[in-house]
N, C-alpha and C positions, 0 to 999 in steps of 0.2 A: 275287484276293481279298487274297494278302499284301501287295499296293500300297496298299490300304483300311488295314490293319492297321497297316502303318508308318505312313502318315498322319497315322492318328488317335493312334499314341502319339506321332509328331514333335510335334502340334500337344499333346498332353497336359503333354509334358516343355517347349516354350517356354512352357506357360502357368506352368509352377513355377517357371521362371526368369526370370520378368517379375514376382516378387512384389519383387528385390531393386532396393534403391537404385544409381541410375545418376548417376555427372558428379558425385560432390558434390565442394563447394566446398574447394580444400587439398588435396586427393587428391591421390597423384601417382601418374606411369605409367611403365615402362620399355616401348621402344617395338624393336621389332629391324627391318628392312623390307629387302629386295630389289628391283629389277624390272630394267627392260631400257630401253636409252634409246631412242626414239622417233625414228629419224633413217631415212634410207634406202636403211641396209645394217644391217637389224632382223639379227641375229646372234648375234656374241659379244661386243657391249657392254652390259655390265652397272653398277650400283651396292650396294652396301650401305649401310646406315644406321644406327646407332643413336641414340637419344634417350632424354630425359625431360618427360612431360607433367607442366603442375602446373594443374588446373582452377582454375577459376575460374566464375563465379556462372551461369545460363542455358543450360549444353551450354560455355559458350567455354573454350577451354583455352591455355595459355603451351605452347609450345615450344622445345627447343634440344636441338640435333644434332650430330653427325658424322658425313660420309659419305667414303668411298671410290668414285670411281667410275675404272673402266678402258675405252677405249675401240682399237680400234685403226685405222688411215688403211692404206689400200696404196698401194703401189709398184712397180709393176714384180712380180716374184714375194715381194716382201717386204712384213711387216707391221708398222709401226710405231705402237707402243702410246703412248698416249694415256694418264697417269696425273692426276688429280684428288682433291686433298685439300682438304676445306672442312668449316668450320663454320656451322652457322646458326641462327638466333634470332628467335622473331616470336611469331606467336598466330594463332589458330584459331577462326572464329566460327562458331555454330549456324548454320545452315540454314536444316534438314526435318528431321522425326523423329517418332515417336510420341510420346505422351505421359511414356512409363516410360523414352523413351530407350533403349532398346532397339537400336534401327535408328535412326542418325543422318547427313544428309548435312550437312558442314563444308567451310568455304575458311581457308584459311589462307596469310598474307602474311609474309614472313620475311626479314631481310637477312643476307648469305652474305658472306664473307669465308674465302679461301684458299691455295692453291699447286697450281699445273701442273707437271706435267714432261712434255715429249715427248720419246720414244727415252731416256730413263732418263738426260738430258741430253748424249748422243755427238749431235753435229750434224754426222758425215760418215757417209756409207752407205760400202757395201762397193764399188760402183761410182765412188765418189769424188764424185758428187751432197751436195751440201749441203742441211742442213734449215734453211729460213730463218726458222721458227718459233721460238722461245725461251720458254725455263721463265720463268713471272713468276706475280707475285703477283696472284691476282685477286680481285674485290668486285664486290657486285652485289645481287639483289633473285631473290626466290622467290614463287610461288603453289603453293595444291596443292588440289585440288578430293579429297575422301577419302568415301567410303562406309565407318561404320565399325558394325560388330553385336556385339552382346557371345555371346559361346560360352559364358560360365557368368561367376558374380558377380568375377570376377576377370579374365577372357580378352577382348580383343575383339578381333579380326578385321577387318585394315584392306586398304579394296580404293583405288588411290590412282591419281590422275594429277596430274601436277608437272610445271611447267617452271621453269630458271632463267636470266636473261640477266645476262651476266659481262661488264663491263669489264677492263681491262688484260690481254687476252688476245690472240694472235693469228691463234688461231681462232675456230668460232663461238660466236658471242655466246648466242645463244638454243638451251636445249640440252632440250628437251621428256623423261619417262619415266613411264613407267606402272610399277606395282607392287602387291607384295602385302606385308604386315606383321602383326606381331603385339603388342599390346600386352598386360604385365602390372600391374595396377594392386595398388598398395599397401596 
C-alpha cells in the first residue's frame, strides 16, 4: 500500500513541477559532471567537468567546458597516470522530449582543444624502460548523446555518454565516457 502512496504523491509533485518554464532563450547554466571513461580496464579512470550552458531558441543550447580527465596505463607492477587537460566548445541540439521539456534527449558536437601529460612528464621508469609516449598538445572534436530531467525549476539532472577523438596525441585517439552531472540554471 505505501508503494501506491509514494506513487501517487511522486506523480502529484512532477505535476507541480511541470507548470515551470523550461530552455528559455539567454538563460544560462552552471553544469558540474563526472563519469568514468569507457575503455577496457572500466576502473580507476575518471573525468570531471565543468561548464556553462547559454540556451538558445527550441531546447538547443551553446556549450563551453573544462575538464580534467586522469587515466592510468600499467607496467609491469607499476601504474602510470595518464593526465588530460582540455577545453571545449560547441552546441547541443534538441532531440525528444515532452512538451514542458521536462525530460529532454540532446546531442551535442563540440571542438576540444588541450594538453597531455604522461607520467607527470619523467620518461624513465624505475627499471630504466623508457616511455616513448610524450606530453603534447592535443585538438580535436566531441559528441555527447545526454538524457537531461529537471529536479525542480532550477536543477536538472544530466545522465550523459560522450566520446572524443584527439589528434596530436600518441595515444588513443578515440577516448569514449559515460556520466552523470548536475546543472544549475540561472
Amino acid at each position: 500500500m505505501k508503494k501506491y502512496i509514494y506513487t501517487v504523491m511522486f506523480i502529484l509533485m512532477a505535476m507541480t513541477v511541470t507548470q515551470a518554464q523550461r530552455m528559455l532563450p539567454k538563460q544560462k547554466g552552471l553544469e558540474i559532471s563526472t563519469g568514468i571513461l569507457s575503455d577496457d580496464k572500466i576502473g580507476n579512470d575518471y573525468y570531471l567537468n565543468i561548464g556553462m550552458t547559454v540556451n538558445g531558441k527550441n531546447g538547443n543550447y551553446q556549450l563551453w567546458a573544462l575538464e580534467y580527465t586522469h587515466q592510468y596505463h600499467n607496467y609491469k607492477d607499476l601504474r602510470i597516470p595518464q593526465e588530460t587537460y582540455t577545453a571545449e566548445g560547441g552546441y547541443s541540439f534538441f532531440l525528444l522530449g515532452d512538451a514542458r521539456k521536462n525530460i529532454t534527449l540532446n546531442f551535442g558536437i563540440t571542438g576540444v582543444v588541450g594538453y597531455e601529460s604522461i607520467n607527470r612528464g619523467e620518461a624513465m621508469l624505475y627499471d630504466g624502460a623508457k616511455i616513448l609516449s610524450e606530453d603534447n598538445f592535443i585538438y580535436g572534436a566531441g559528441g555527447r548523446l545526454t538524457l537531461e530531467t529537471y529536479l525542480s525549476d532550477r536543477f536538472v539532472l544530466i545522465l550523459q555518454g560522450r566520446t572524443k577523438v584527439f589528434w596530436g596525441t600518441d595515444l588513443e585517439q578515440f577516448r569514449p565516457s559515460a556520466g552523470v552531472g548536475l546543472r544549475f540554471n540561472f
